[in-house]
C-alpha positions in Angstrom: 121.4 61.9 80.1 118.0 61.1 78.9 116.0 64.0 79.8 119.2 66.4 79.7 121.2 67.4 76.9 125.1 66.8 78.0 126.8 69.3 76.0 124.4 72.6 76.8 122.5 71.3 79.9 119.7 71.8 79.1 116.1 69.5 79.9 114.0 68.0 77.2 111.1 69.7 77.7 113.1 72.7 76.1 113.2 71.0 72.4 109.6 70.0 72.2 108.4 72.6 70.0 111.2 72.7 68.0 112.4 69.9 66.6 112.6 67.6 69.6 115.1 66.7 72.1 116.5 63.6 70.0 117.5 65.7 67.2 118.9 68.3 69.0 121.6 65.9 71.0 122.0 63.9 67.4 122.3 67.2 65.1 123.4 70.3 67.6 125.0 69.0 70.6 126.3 65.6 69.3 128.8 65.0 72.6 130.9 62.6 70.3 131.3 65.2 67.5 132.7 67.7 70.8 134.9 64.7 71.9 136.1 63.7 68.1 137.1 67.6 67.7 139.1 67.8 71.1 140.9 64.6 70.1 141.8 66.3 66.6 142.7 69.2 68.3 145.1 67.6 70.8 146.6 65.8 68.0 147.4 68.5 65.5 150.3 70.1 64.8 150.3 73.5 66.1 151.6 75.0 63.1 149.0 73.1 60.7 146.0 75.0 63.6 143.9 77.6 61.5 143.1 80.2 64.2 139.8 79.1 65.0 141.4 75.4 65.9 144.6 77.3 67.6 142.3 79.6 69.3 140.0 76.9 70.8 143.1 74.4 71.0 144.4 77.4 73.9 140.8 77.5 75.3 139.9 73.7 75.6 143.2 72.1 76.1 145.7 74.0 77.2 143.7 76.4 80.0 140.5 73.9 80.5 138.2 76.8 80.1 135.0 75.9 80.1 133.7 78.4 78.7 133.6 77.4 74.9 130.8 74.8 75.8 127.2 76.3 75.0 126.0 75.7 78.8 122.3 76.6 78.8 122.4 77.8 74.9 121.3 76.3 71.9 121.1 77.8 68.4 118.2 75.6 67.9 116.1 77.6 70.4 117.6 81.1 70.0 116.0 80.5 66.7 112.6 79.9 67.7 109.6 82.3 67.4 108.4 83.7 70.3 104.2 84.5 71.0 104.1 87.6 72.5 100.5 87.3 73.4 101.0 83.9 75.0 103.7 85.4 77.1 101.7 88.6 77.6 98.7 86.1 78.9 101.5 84.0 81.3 102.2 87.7 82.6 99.0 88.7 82.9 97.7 85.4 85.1 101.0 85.3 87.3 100.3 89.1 88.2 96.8 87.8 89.1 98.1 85.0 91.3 100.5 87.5 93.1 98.2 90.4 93.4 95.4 87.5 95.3 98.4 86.5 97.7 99.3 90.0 98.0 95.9 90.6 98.9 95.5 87.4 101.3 98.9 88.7 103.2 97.7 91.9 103.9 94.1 90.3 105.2 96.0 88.2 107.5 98.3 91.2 108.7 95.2 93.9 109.2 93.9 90.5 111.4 96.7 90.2 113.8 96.8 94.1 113.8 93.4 94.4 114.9 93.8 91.4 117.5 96.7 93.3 118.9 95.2 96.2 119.5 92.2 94.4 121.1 94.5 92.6 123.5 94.3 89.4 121.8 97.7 87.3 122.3 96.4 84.6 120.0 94.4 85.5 117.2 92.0 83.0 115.2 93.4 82.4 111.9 
């Protein structure tokens, strides 16, 4: 739980540009405020439930869905402003790196090609 958030799931290295990991599972994803509201919710009257506490009171307690839980969300990073040209730049490099492997796969392939039609069972790699 020290390098991963326990509400939302996700790691540390997430948070570091905005705000940091210690305020997001203080502020956000506080697992004791999410345990404090299920026990409210579990002990309310059902007729004193607005509809957003009946609603999740179904969700949480009665059916155990999951689903209510932010897994792999945060507010805190939808939020966040996003470089295109950094991203642009990670794009650019990675299709670099692939179009070299590409182009080392297809070196090795015309290889054993051409040993195969020499007769060579064993080509030198």
């Amino acid at each position: 739980m020290l390098d991963t958030c326990f509400i939302c799931s996700l790691s540390r290295h997430e948070f570091d540009t905005v705000g940091g990991f210690a305020k997001h599972v203080r502020k956000d994803h506080n697992m004791w405020a999410y345990l404090y509201f299920a026990t409210v919710l579990e002990n309310t009257i059902a007729s004193e439930r607005n509809y957003h506490e009946a609603y999740l009171y179904k969700m949480f307690v009665e059916d155990r869905d999951p689903s209510i839980f932010p897994v792999h969300r945060s507010m805190r990073l939808s939020t966040r402003k996003v470089n295109v040209e950094d991203i642009l730049a990670k794009v650019v490099t990675t299709q670099g790196h692939m179009q070299q492997e590409l182009d080392r796969q297809f070196d090795a392939l015309r290889g054993l090609l051409r040993a195969r039609r020499a007769g060579d069972p064993q080509p030198a790699t």
